[in-house]
N, C-alpha and C positions, 0 to 999 in steps of 0.2 A: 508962213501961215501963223494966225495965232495961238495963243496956246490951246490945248486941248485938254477942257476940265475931267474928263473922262475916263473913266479904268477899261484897261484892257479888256478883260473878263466880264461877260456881262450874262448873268442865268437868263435861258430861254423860259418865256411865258412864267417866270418865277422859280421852277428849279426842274425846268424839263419834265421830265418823265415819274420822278421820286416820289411826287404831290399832286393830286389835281389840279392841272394847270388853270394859269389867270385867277388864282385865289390867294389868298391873303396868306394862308398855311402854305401854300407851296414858296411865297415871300420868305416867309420863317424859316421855314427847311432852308431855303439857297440862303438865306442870311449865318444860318448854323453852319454851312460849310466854307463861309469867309467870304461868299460875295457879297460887294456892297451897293451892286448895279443890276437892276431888272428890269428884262424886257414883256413888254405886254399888249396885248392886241385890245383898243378899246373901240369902242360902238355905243350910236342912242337908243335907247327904248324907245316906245312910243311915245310918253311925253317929256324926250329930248333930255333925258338922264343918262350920261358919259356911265357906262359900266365896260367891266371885263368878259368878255368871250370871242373865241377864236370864229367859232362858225356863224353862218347868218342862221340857223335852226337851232334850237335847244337840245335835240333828241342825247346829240354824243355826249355831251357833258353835263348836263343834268336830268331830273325826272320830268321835267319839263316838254312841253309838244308845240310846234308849229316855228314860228320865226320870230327870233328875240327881237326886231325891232318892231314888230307886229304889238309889242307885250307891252305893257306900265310898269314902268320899277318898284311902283306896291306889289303887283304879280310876281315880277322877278326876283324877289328880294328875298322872297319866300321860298325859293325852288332849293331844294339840296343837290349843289355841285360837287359835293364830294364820294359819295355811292357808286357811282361808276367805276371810279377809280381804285379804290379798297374800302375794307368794314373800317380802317382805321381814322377815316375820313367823311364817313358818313355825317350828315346834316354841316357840313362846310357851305355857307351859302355862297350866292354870286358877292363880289367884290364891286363896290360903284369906283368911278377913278375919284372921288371924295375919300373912300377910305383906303386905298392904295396913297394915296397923296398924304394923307398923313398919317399912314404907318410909316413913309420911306423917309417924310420929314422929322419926324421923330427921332426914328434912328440913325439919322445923318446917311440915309442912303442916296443913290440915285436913279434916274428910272428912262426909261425908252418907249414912250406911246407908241405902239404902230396902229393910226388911224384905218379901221379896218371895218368901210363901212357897211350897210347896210347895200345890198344895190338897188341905185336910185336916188340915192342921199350922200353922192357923195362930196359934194362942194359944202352940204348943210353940215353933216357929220365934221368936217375938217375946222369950221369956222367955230362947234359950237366946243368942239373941243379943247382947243385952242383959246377960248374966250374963259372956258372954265380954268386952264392950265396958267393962263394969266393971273386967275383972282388964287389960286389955291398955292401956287409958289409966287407970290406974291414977297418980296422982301428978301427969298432965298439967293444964296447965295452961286447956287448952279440952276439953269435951269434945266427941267424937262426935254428929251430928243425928241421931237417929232418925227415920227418915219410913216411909208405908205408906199405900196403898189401906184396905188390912186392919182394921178397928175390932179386931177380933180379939187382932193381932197386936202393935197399939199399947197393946192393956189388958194382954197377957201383958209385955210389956216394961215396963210401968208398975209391975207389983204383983211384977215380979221385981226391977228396981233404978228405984225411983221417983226418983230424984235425975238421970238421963239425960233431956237436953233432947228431948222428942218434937214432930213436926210431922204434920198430915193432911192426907194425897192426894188434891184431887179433880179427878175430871174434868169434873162437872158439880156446880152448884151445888144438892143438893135443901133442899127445905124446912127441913131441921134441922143445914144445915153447922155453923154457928158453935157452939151446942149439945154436937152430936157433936164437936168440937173440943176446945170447954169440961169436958165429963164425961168425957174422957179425957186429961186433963192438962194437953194440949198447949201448947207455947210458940209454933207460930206452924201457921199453913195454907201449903198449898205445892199450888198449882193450875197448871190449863191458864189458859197468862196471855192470854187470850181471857175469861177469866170476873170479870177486874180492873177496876174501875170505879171512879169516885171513890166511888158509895157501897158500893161492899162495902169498899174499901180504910177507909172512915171506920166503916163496923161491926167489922172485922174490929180494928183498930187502938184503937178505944172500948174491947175487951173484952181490952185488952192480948196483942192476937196480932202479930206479925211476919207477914209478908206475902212471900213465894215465889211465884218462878212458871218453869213449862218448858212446852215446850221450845223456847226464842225461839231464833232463828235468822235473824231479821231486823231493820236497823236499825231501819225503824219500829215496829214492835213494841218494841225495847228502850228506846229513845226513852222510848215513852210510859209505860212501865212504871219508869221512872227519872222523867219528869214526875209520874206519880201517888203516889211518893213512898214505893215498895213496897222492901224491902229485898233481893232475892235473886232474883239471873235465874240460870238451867240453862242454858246451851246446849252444843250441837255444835260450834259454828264458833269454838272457840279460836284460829284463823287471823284470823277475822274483828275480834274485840272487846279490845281490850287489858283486860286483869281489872282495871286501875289504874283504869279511865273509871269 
């Protein structure tokens, strides 16, 4: 396989649970406990601006109401996504993937899109995303992961800038994982690390894929998932795991 520019260790949605996730403060936080790899759930607004949030509503993570792709990123720009989470975060606004992209280019970090679209949009979402992630690491020296549930959303981002390293989401393993992997480009799978085994790790790795897994949050789990010889753990507990191990 070729090599793999990637750190093992990679902060969920920016440091889990610590920070209010998919913001730029919760970037900070996982960057202060020594990770230099973050993953993050991005989506378009209504007028096709790449931002951070996990759900298709606004309610759980900001003051916000109805459905973020519904919104305009002058509306969304505006909402405080930090108050949910604690006072000591309050008015932390939403993050566009423009300023996640160069906060991480900045400070020599790296990052993990997981395209997560709107439904409805999800060939549009993967392509526009993907076209932004182009122009924004532009010159860099690693790029961006693409990752996604979405087949959709991973073939919109392929046939829009096929050269962007892609990865596929699953939750369960059906019948035609590796395959569905296969025919859409992919450079590695990125599962529930429940579904790692020695033989999928040995199929999965036979057909030159890199191997992910989220969202661990326990030693033994990381443990074995570093035994099995898988390349890339997700967690929460950036407290917990030194990103160096």
């Amino acid at each position: 396989m070729t090599p793999w520019p990637y750190p093992r260790w990679i902060a969920h949605r920016g440091a889990g649970k610590l920070a209010p996730e998919n913001t730029l403060a919760a970037f900070r936080l996982g960057a202060a406990h020594g990770y230099r790899m973050f993953e993050c759930d991005v989506k378009l607004s209504a007028d096709s601006v790449p931002f951070l949030m996990h759900d298709a509503t606004l309610q759980r993570t900001t003051n916000g109401a109805g459905t973020g792709g519904d919104t305009s990123w002058g509306e969304l720009s505006q909402l405080d996504a930090g108050s949910w989470h604690s006072r000591a975060f309050a008015g932390e606004p939403l993050a566009s993937l423009e300023n996640a992209a160069r906060f991480c280019l900045h400070n020599g970090h790296l990052l993990n899109i997981e395209i997560k679209p709107t439904p409805g949009v999800e060939r549009r979402t993967g392509e526009v995303v993907a076209q932004h992630a182009q122009r924004l690491w532009a010159g860099a020296a690693v790029p961006p992961l693409l990752t996604s549930f979405q087949p959709a959303a991973l073939a919109g981002a392929r046939d829009a800038v096929p050269r962007l390293p892609r990865g596929l989401l699953l939750d369960t393993l059906r019948a035609d994982w590796l395959d569905a992997a296969l025919q859409l480009g992919c450079v590695a799978i990125v599962c529930n690390h429940a579904l790692w085994n020695a033989a999928t790790v040995a199929q999965a790795q036979a057909a030159g894929l890199r191997t992910l897994s989220y969202t661990v949050n326990d030693e033994w789990a990381a443990e074995r998932l570093v035994a099995l010889g898988t390349d890339g753990i997700i967690t929460d507990r950036v407290d917990l795991f030194a990103p160096a191990g």
